[in-house]
C-alpha positions in Angstrom: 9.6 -12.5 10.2 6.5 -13.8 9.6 4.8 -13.1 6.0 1.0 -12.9 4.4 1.2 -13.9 1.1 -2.3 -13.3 -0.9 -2.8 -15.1 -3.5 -3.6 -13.8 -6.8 -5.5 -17.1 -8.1 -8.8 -15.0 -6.4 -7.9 -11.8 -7.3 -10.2 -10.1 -10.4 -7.8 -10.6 -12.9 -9.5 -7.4 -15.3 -7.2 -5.1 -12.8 -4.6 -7.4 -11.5 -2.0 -4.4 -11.1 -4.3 -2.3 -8.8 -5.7 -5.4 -6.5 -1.5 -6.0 -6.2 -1.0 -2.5 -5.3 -3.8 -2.7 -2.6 -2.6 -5.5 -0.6 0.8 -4.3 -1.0 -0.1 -1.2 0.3 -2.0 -2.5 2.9 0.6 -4.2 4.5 1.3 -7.6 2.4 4.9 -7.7 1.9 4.7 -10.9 -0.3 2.4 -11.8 -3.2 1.8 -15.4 -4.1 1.2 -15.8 -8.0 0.1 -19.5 -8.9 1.0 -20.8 -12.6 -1.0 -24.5 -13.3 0.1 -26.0 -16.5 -3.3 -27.7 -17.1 -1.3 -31.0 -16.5 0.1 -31.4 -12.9 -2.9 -30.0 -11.9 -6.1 -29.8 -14.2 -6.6 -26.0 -14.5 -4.5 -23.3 -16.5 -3.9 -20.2 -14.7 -1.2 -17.5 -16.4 2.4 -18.4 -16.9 5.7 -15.4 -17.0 4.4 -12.8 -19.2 1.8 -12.0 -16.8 4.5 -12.1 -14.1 6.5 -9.6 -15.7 3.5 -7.5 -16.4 2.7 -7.1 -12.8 6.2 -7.1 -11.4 5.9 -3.4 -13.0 3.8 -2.3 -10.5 5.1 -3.5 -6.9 8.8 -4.2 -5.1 6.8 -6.6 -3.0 8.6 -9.8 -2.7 7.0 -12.2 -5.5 6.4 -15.9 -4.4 6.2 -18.1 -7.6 4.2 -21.1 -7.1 4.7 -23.8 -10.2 2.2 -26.4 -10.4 3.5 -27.6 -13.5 5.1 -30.8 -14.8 8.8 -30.5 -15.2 9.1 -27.0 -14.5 13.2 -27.2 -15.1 12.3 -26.4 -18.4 10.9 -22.8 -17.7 12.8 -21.5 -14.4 15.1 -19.1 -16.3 11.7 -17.8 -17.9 10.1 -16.9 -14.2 13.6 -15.8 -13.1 13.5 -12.7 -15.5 9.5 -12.3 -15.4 10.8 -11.1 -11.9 10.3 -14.1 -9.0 12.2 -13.7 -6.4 11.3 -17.2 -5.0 10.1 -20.1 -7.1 8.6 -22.9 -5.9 8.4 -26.2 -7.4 6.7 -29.6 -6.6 8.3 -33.0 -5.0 5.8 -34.4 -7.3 6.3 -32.6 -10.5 10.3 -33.2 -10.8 12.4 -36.2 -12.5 15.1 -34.8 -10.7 14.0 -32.6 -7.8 17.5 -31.9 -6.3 19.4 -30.7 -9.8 15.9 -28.5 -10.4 16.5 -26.4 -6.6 20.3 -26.3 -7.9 18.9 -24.9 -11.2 16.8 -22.3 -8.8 20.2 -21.9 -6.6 22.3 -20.6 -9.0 19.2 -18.3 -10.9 19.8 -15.8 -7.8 16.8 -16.7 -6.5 15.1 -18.2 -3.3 14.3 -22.2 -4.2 10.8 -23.4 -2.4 9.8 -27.4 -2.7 6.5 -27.9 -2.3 4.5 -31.1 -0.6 0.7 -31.8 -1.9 -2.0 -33.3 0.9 -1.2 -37.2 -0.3 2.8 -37.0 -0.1 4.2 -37.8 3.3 6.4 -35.0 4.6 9.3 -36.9 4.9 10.4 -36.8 1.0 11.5 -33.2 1.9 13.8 -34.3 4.2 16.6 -34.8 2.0 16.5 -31.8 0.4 16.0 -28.9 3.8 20.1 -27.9 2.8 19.2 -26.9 -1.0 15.8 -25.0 -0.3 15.1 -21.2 1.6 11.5 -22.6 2.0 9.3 -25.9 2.3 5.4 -25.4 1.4 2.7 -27.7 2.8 -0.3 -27.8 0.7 -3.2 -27.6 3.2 -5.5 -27.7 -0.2 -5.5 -29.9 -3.2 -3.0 -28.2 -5.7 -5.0 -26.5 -8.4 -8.6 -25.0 -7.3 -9.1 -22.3 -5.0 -11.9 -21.8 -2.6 -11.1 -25.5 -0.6 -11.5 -26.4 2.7 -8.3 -26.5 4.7 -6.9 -30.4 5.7 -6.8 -30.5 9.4 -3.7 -32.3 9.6 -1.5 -30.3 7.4 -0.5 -28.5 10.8 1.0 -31.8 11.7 3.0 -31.6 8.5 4.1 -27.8 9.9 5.3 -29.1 12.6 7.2 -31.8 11.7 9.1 -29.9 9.1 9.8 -27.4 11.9 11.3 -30.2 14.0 13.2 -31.7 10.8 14.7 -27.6 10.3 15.4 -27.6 13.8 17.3 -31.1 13.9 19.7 -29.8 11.0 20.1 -26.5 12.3 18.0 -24.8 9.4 15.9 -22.4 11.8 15.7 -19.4 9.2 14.1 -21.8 7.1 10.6 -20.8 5.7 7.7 -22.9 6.4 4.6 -21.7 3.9 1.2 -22.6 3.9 -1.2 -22.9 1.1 -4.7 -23.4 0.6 -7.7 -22.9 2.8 -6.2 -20.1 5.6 -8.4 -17.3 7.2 -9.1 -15.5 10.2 -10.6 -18.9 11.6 -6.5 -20.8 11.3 -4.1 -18.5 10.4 -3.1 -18.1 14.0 -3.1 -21.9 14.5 -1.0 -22.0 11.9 1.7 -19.5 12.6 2.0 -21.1 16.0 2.6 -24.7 14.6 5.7 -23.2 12.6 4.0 -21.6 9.6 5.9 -18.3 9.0 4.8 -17.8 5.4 0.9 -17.7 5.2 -1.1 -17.9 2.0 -4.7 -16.6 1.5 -6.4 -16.6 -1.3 -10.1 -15.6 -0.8 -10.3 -14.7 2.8 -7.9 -11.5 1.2 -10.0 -10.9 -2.1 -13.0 -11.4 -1.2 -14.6 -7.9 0.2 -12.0 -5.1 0.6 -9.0 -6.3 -0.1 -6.9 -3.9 1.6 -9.1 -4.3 4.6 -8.6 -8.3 4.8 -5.0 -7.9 4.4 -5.1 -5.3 7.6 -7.1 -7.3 9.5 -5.2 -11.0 8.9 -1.9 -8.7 9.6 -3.8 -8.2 13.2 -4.2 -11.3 13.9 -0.5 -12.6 12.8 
């Protein structure tokens, strides 16, 4: 199954609920919602009550994205704002394996994330507590970035490294910088969860979403 995630960071936030409901409806079974802390990353975004405010008006799976510092501390809070997968940091954690076993037994989907500087390899240790690895092809915190070329070699290899342990349902998601000029590259290197930001809310919506959908 391969997913198109849009992410909400470039949606217009003064009618959040409909631009959800138009990329759902359009053919996005996944919506990406990115909470920054101001700390791991130097912008604030929203945090669970804006979640749960939106969860109201789509089934859509909900991809919860924290960029914040010690996020152990608020995972039961996104758990009942209505995430169905959270997604935490390699960088952000004290102690990333007990915060995916935290995750684990929330009910939900556990994602460790990788930014642009970390070598892919840290995740290694961890492919038999997560559903999903995400390579930040973007600085964490700013949208609108250009996409790092070599974050497809970071695809691959964690493809290989899901592979060599017999993970092969594992999901590989991409984040930052994807459009109709990569998104193909990046489903072939191993991507099966792709995030896009403004090449979905900029223009129509709904017709973005159709048209990325096309070409995945």
């Amino acid at each position: 199954m391969i997913y198109l995630a849009p992410s909400v960071l470039s949606a217009d936030f003064s009618i959040l609920g409909d631009e959800i409901r138009s990329v759902v409806a359009a053919g996005a079974q996944m919506v990406h919602l990115d909470v920054m802390d101001g700390r791991f990353v130097p912008n604030i975004s929203f945090g669970a009550p804006v979640i749960s405010s939106v969860r109201k008006v789509s089934e859509a799976l909900f991809d919860v994205h924290l960029m914040i510092e010690e996020p152990i501390r608020y995972l039961e809070d996104f758990q009942k704002a209505g995430a169905d997968i959270i997604t935490v940091h390699y960088e952000a954690c004290q102690n990333v394996e007990e915060t995916l076993s935290v995750i684990k037994k929330l009910g939900i989907k556990a994602g460790l994330a990788v930014s642009p500087d970390t070598p892919v390899g840290v995740v290694e240790p961890y492919l038999s507590f997560v559903d999903m690895v995400l390579i930040m092809s973007v600085y964490p915190g700013f949208g609108g970035q250009s996409f790092i070329e070599n974050s497809l070699d970071k695809v691959r290899e964690i493809k290989r490294m899901a592979e060599s342990c017999q993970r092969e349902e594992l999901w590989i998601e991409i984040d930052g910088g994807i459009g109709a000029n990569n998104i193909v590259a990046a489903k072939e290197a191993g991507a099966n969860v792709l995030v896009a930001g403004s090449a979905v809310f900029r223009g129509n919506a709904g017709e973005n979403v159709r048209a990325l959908n096309k070409l995945l």
